[in-house]
C-alpha positions as a LaTeX table, in Angstrom:
\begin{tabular}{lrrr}
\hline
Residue & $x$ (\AA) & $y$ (\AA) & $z$ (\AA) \\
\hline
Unk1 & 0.00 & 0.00 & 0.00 \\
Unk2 & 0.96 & 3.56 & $-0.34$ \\
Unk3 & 2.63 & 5.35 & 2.21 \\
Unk4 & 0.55 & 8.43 & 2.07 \\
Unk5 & $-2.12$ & 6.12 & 3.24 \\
Unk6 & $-0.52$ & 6.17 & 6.81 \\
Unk7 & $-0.04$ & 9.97 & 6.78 \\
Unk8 & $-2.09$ & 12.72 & 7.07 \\
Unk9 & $-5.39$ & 12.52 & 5.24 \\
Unk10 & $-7.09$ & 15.33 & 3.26 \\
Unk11 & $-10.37$ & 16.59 & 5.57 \\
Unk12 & $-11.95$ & 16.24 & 2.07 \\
Unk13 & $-11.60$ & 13.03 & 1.52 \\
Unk14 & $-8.83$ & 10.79 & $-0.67$ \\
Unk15 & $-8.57$ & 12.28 & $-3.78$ \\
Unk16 & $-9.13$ & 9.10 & $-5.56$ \\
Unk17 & $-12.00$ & 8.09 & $-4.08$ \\
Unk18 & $-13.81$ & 11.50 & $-4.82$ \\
Unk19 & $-12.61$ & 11.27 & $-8.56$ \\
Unk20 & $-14.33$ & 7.89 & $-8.61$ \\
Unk21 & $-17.48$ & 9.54 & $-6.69$ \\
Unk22 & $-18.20$ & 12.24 & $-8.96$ \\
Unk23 & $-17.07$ & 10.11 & $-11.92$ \\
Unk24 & $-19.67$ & 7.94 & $-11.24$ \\
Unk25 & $-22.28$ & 10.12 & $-9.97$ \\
Unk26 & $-22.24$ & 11.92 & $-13.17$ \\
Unk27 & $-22.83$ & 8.74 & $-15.39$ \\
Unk28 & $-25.85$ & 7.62 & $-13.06$ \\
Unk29 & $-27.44$ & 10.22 & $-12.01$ \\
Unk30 & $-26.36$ & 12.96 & $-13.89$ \\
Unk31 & $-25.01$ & 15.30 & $-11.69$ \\
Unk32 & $-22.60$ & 18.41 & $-12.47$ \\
Unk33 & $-19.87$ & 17.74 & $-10.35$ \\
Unk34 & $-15.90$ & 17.44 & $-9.98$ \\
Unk35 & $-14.19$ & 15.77 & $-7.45$ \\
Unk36 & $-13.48$ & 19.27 & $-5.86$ \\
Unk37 & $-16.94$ & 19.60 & $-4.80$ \\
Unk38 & $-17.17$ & 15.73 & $-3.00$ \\
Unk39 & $-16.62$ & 15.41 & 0.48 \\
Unk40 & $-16.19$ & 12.29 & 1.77 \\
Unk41 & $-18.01$ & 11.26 & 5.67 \\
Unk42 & $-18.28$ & 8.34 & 7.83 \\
Unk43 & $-21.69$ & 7.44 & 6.27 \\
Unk44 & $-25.35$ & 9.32 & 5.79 \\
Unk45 & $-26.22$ & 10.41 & 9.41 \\
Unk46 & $-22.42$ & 12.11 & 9.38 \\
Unk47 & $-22.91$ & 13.61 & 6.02 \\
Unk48 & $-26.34$ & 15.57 & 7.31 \\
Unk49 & $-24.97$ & 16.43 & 9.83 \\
Unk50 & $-21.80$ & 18.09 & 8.27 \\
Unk51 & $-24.79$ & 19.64 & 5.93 \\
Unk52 & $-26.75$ & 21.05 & 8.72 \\
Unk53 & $-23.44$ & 23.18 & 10.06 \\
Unk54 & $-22.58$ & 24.26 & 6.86 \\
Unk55 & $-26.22$ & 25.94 & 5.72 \\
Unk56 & $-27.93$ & 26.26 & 9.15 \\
Unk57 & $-28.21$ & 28.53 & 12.34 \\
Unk58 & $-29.83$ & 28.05 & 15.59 \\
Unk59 & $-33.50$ & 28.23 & 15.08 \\
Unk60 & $-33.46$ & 28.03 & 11.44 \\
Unk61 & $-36.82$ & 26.82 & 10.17 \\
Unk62 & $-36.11$ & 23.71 & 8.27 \\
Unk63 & $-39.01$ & 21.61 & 5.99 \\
Unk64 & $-38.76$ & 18.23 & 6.10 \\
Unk65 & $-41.06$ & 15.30 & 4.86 \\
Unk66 & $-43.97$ & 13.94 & 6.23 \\
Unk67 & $-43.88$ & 10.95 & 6.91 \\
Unk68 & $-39.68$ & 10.80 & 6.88 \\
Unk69 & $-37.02$ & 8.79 & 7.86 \\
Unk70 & $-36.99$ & 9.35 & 12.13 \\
Unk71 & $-32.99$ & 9.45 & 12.15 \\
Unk72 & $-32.36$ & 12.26 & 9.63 \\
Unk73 & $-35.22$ & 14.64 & 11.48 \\
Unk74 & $-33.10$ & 13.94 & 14.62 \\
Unk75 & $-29.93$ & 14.89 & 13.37 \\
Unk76 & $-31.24$ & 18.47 & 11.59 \\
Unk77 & $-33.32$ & 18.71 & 15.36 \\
Unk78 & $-29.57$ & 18.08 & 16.79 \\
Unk79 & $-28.39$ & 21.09 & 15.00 \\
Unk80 & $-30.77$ & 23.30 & 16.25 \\
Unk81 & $-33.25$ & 23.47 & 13.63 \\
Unk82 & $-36.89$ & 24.25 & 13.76 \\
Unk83 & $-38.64$ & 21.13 & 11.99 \\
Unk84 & $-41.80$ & 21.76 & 9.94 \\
Unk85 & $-43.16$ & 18.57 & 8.20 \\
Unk86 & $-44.65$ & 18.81 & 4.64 \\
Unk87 & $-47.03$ & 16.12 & 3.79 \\
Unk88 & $-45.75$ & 13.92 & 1.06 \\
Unk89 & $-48.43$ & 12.33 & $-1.27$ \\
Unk90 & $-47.95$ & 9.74 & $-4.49$ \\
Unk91 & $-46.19$ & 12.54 & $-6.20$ \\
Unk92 & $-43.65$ & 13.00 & $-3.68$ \\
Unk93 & $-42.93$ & 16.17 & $-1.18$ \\
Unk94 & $-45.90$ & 18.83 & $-2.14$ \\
Unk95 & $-44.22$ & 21.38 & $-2.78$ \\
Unk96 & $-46.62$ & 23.58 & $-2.63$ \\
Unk97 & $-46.85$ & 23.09 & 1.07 \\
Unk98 & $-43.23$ & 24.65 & 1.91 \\
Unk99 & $-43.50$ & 27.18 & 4.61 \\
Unk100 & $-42.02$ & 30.54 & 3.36 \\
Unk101 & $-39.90$ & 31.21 & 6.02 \\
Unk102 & $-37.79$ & 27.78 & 5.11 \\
Unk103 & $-34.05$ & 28.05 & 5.48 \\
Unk104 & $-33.67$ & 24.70 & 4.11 \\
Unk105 & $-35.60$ & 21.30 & 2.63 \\
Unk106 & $-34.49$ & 17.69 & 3.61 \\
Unk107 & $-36.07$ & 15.80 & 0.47 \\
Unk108 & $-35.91$ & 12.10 & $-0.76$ \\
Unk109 & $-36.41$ & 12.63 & $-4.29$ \\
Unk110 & $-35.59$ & 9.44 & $-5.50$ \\
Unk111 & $-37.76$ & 7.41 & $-2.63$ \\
Unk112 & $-39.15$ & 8.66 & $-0.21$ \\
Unk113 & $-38.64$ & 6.98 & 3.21 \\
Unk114 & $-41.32$ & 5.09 & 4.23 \\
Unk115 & $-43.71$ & 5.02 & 1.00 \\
Unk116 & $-41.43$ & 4.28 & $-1.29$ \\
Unk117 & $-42.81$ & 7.06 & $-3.40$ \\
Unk118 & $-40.85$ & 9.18 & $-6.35$ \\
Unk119 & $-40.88$ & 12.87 & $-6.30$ \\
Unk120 & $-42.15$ & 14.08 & $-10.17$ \\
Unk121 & $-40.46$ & 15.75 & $-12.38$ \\
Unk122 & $-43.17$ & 18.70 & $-12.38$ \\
Unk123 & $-42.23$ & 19.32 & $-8.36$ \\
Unk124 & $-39.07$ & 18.81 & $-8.71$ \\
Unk125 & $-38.82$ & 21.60 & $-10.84$ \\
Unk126 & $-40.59$ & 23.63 & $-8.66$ \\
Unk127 & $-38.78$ & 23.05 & $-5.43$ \\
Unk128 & $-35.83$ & 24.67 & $-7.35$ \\
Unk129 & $-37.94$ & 27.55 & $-8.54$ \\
Unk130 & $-38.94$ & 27.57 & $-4.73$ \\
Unk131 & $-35.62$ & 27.43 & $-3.34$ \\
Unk132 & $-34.54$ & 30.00 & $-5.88$ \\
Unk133 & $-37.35$ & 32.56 & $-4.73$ \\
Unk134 & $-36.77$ & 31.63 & $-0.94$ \\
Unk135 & $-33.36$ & 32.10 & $-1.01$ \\
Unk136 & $-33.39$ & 28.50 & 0.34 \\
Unk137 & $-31.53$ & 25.77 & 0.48 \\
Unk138 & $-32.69$ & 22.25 & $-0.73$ \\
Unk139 & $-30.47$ & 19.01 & 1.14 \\
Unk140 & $-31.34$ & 16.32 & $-1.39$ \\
Unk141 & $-30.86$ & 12.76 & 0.08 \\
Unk142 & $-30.94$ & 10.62 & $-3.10$ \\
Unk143 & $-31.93$ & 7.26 & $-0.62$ \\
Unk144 & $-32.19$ & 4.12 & $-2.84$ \\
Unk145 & $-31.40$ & 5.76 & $-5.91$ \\
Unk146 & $-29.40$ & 2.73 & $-7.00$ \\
Unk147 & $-32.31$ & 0.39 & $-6.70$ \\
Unk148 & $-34.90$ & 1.14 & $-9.23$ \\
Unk149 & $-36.23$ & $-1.70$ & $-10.43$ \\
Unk150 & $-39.17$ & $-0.19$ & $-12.80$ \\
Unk151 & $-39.66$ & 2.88 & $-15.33$ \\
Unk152 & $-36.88$ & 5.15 & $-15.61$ \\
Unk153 & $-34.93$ & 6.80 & $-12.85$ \\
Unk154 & $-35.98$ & 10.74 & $-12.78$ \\
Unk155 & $-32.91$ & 13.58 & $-13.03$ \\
Unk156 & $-31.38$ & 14.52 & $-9.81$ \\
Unk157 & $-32.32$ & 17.79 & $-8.29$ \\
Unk158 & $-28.51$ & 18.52 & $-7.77$ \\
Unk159 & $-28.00$ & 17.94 & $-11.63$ \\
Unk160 & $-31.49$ & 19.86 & $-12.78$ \\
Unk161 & $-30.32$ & 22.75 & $-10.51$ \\
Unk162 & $-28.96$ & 26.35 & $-12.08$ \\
Unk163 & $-28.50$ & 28.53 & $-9.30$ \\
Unk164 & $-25.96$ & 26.37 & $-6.72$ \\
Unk165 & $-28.75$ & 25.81 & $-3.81$ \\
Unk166 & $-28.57$ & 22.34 & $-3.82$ \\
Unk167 & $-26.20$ & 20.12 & $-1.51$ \\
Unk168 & $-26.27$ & 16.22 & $-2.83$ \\
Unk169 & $-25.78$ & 13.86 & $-0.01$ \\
Unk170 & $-25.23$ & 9.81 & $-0.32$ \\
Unk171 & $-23.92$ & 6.68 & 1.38 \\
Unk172 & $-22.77$ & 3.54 & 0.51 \\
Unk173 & $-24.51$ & 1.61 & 3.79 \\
Unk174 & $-27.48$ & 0.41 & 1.37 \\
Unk175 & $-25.63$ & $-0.26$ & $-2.00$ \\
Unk176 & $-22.39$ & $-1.92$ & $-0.14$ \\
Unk177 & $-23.03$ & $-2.45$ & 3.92 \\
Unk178 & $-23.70$ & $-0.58$ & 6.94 \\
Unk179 & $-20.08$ & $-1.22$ & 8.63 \\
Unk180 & $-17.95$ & 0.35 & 5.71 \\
Unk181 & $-19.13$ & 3.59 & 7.43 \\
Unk182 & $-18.30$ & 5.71 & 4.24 \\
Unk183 & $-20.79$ & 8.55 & 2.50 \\
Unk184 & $-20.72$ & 11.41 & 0.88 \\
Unk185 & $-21.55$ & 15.41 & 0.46 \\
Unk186 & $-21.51$ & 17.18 & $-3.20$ \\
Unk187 & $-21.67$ & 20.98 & $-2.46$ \\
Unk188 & $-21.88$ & 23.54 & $-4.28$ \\
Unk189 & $-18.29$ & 25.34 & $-5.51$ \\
Unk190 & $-18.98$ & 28.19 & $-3.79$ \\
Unk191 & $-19.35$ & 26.21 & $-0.45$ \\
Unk192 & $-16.39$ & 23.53 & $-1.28$ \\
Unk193 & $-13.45$ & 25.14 & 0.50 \\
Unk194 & $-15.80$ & 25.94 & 3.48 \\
Unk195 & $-17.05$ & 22.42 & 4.04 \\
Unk196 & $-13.77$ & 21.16 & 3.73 \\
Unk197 & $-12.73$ & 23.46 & 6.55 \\
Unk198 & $-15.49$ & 22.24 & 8.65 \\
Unk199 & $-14.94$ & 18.86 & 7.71 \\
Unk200 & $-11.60$ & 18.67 & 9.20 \\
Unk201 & $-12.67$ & 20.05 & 12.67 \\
Unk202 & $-14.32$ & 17.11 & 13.15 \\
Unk203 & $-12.36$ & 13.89 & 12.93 \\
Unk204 & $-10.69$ & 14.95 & 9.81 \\
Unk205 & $-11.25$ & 12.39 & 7.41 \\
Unk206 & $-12.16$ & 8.97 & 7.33 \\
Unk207 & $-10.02$ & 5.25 & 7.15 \\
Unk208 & $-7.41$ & 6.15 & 4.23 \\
Unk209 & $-7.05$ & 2.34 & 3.98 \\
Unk210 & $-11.03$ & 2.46 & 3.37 \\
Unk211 & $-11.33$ & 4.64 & 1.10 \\
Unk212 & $-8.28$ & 3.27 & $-0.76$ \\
Unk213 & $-10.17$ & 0.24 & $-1.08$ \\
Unk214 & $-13.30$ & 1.53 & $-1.89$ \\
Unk215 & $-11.99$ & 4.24 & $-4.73$ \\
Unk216 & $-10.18$ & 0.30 & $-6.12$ \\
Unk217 & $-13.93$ & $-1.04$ & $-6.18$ \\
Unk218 & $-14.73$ & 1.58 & $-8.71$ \\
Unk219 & $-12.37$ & 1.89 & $-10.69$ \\
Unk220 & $-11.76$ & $-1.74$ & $-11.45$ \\
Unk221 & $-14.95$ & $-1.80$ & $-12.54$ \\
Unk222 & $-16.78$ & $-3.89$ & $-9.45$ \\
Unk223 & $-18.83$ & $-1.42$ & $-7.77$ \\
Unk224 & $-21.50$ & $-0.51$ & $-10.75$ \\
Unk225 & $-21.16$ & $-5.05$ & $-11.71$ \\
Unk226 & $-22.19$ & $-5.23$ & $-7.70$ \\
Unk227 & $-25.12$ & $-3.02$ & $-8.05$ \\
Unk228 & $-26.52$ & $-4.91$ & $-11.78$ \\
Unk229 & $-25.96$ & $-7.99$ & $-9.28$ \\
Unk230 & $-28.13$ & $-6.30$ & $-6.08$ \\
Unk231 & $-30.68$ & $-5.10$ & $-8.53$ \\
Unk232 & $-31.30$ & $-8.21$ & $-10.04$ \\
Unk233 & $-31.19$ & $-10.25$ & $-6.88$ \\
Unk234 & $-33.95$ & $-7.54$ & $-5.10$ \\
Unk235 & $-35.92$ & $-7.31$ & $-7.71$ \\
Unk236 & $-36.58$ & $-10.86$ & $-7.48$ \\
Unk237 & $-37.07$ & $-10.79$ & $-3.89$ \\
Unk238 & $-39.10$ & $-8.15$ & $-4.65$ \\
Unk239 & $-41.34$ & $-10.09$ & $-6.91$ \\
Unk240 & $-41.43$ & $-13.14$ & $-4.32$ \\
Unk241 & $-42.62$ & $-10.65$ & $-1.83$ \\
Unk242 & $-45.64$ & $-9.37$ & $-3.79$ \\
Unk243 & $-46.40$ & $-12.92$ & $-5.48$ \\
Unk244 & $-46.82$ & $-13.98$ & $-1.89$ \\
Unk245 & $-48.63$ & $-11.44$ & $-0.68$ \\
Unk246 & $-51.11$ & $-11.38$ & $-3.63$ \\
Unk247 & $-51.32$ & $-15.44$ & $-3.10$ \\
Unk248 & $-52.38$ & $-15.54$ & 0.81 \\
Unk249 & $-54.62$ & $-11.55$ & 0.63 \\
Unk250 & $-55.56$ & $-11.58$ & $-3.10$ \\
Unk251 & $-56.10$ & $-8.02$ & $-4.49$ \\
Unk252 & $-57.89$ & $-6.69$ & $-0.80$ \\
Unk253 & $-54.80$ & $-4.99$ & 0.43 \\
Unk254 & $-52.77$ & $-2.94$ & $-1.72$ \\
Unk255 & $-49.23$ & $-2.67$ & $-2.16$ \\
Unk256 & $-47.45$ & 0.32 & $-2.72$ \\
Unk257 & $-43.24$ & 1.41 & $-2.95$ \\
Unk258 & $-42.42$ & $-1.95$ & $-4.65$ \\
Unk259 & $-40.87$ & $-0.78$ & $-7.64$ \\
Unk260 & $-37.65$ & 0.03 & $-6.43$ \\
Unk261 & $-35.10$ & 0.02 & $-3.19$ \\
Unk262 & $-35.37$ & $-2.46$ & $-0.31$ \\
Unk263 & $-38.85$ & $-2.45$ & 1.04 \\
Unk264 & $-42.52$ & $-2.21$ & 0.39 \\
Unk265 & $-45.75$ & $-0.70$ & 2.10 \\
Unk266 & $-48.69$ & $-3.16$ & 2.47 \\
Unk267 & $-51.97$ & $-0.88$ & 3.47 \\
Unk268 & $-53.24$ & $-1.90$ & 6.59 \\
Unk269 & $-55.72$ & $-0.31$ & 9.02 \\
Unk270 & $-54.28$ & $-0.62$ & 13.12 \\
Unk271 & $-50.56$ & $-0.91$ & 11.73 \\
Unk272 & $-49.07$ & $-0.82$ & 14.94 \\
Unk273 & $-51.26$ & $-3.26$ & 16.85 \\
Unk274 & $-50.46$ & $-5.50$ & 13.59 \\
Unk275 & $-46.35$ & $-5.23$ & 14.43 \\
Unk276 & $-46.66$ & $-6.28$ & 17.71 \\
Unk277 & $-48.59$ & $-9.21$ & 16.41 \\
Unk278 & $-46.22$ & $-10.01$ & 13.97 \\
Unk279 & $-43.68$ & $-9.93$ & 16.23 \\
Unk280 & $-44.62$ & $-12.38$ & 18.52 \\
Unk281 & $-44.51$ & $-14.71$ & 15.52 \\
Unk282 & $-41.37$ & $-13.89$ & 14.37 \\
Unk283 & $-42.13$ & $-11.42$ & 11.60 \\
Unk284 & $-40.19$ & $-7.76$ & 11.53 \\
Unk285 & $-42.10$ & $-5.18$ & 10.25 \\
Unk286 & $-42.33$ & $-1.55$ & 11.38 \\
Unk287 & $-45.53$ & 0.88 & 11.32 \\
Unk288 & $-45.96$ & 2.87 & 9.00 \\
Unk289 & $-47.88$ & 5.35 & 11.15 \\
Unk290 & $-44.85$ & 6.20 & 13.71 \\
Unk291 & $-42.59$ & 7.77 & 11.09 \\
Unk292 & $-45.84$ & 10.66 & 10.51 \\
Unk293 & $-44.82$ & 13.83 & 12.65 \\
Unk294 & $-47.98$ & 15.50 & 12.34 \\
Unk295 & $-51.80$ & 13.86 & 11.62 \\
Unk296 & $-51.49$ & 10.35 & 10.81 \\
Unk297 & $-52.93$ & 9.80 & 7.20 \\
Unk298 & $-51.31$ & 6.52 & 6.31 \\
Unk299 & $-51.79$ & 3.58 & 8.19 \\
Unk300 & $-49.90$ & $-0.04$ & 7.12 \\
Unk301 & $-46.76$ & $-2.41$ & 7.07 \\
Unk302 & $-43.11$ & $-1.39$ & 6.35 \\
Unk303 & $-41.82$ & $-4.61$ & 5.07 \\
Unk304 & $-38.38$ & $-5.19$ & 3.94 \\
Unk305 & $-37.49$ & $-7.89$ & 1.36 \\
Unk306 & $-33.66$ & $-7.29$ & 0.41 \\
Unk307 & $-31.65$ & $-9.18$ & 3.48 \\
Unk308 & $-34.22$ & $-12.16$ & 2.96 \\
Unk309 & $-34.15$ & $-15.27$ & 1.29 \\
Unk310 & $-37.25$ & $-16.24$ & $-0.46$ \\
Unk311 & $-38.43$ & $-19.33$ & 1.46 \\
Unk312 & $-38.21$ & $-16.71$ & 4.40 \\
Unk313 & $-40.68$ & $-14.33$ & 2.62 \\
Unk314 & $-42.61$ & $-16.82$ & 1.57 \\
Unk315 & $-42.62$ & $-18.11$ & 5.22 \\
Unk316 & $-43.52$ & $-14.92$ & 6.55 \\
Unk317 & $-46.39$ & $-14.23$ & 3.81 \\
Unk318 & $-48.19$ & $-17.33$ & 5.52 \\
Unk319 & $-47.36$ & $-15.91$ & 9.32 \\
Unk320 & $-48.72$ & $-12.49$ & 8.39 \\
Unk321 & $-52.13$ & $-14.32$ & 7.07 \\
Unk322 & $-52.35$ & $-16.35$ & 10.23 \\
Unk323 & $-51.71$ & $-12.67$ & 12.48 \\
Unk324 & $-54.84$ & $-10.94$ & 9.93 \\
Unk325 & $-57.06$ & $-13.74$ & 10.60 \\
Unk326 & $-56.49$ & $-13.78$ & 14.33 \\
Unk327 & $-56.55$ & $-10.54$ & 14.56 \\
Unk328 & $-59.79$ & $-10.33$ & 12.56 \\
Unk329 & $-57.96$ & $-7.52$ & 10.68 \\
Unk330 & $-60.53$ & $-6.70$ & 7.82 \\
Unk331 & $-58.32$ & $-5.12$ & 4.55 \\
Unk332 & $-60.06$ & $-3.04$ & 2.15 \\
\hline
\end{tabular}
C-alpha cells in the first residue's frame, strides 16, 4: 500500500476516491460535479450532519417530509433546527406546502422513506424555482437511488439545478453495507473550501485504507457489476414478496413502494397493533404510522425484502395471514 495512506489525510476526503465519486455520480445520475466539490463522511447520518453546520443557524426553520425517515429529522433537530413537516403524497414532497420562512428542505427525491414514493419531475422543478425565490436551500438525500427496479430513474435535483442551492448527499450503507461507514456530500463550488474546513474540525477524514479500497472497487470496474448484481437479486425478492402477498390476501390490500429500493408498504388499518402481532410470531415489520410527525394519514406495514431469502418471505407471507385472521384484521 501507499505510504501516504498512513499519513495525514485530506479533511476532504482521498482524492481518488472522490474522482471515482463524482465520476460515477455523473454517469448515473447525472449530476454536475468534480471531485473538488465531494466530500467524503463516515456514512449518511455524518454527512447531514456536516450539511446542517454548513447551511444552518440556531432556530433556522427547516421543511422536512412527512412521513420521513426518524434518524435524519433527529440529526437536523440536533443542530438546532426548527422542523416543519410537509405532507408527502404519491407525487412526492408537495411542494406547494413549503413554509415561506424555510431556510432549508431535507427531500428524498428518489424514494421517499417510508412510501417508497418518487418525487415528479413537475415538483421537482418547482422546489428549485422555490428554493430559488426563498433564497433556500434544498439538502437532497438521493436514498435508494441505485435500486430502481421499474420505469426510468428521474434527473437529480442537484444535476437539474442552475443557481448552486442544492447540496447532494449519499452513502454507501445500502448499495455496499452498513459497517464500511463511508458517505458522501456534493456541495456547491462556492461552499467547497468551506465544508472542507469544517470537515476537518471534526475527525478529519475517514479510514485512508477504506477509502483506498473503496476508490479500487470503482475503478476496477466492481462497484456498478455489484449493483446490476443487487438489482437483479432484489428485484426478485421483490417479486417473491408481492407474489406472496397477492397469493395468501388476493387483491384486498394494496401494495405500494415496490418498484424500487429495499422495502414495500402493504396498506393496513391498526398498523401498529399489527407489528406487535407479527412480532410475537417472528415477523419484523415496522408501522408505517410512527414515522408521521404530524396527523397520521397513512396507516400499514413497512416490510423489507432485500436481506431475505425467499423461502423466508414466503414463510412470513403465511405468518402475516395467520396474524390478519387472528386478529380479525378486515383489509379493504
Amino acid at each position: 500500500p501507499s505510504l501516504a495512506l498512513t499519513m495525514d489525510r485530506d479533511p476532504g476526503g482521498l482524492p481518488a476516491l472522490r474522482a471515482a465519486v463524482a465520476g460515477y455520480l455523473r454517469e448515473s445520475r447525472a449530476l454536475r460535479c468534480t471531485a473538488d466539490q465531494v466530500i467524503i463522511v463516515g456514512g449518511g447520518q455524518q454527512a447531514l450532519d456536516l450539511a446542517a453546520r454548513l447551511l444552518l443557524d440556531a432556530g433556522d426553520v427547516v421543511a422536512v417530509e412527512d412521513p420521513g425517515f426518524n434518524g435524519a429529522d433527529a440529526a437536523l433537530s440536533a443542530a438546532g433546527a426548527v422542523l416543519r413537516p410537509v405532507a408527502v403524497d404519491d407525487d412526492g414532497l408537495r411542494v406547494e406546502d413549503l413554509p415561506t420562512a424555510a431556510r432549508a428542505v431535507l427531500v428524498t427525491p428518489s424514494r421517499n422513506f417510508p412510501l417508497g414514493v418518487t418525487l415528479s419531475l413537475e415538483r421537482r422543478l418547482g422546489l428549485l424555482a422555490w428554493a430559488r425565490r426563498a433564497g433556500a436551500w434544498v439538502i437532497e438525500d438521493d436514498y435508494d437511488s441505485e435500486f430502481r427496479f421499474d420505469g426510468r430513474p428521474v434527473a437529480s435535483l442537484q444535476g437539474l439545478d442552475e443557481d448552486g442551492r442544492v447540496v447532494y448527499l449519499g452513502t454507501f450503507s445500502r448499495a455496499l453495507f452498513p459497517g464500511l461507514r463511508l458517505g458522501y456530500l456534493v456541495v456547491p463550488p462556492a461552499l467547497a473550501d468551506m465544508a472542507r474546513a469544517v470537515r476537518g474540525l471534526l475527525d478529519g477524514s475517514p479510514s485512508s485504507v477504506h477509502q483506498a479500497a473503496l476508490a479500487d472497487f470503482f475503478d476496477e470496474g466492481w462497484f456498478a457489476g455489484h449493483l446490476r448484481a443487487m438489482r437483479g437479486l432484489y428485484a426478485e425478492r421483490r417479486s417473491v414478496l408481492v407474489d406472496g402477498l397477492g397469493d395468501v390476501l388476493g387483491d384486498r390490500a394494496p401494495i405500494s413502494g415496490a418498484d424500487g429500493g429495499m422495502h414495500l408498504v402493504l396498506q393496513v388499518p391498526d398498523d401498529a397493533r399489527l407489528v406487535q402481532a407479527l412480532a410475537r410470531e417472528k415477523v419484523e415489520a415496522a408501522a408505517l404510522s410512527r414515522f408521521h410527525q404530524g396527523a397520521v394519514s397513512r396507516s400499514g406495514l413497512v416490510l423489507g425484502f432485500a436481506g431475505w431469502p425467499e423461502v423466508l418471505l414466503r414463510a412470513a407471507c403465511g405468518r402475516l395471514q395467520r396474524v390478519l385472521v387472528s386478529s380479525g384484521c378486515r383489509l379493504e
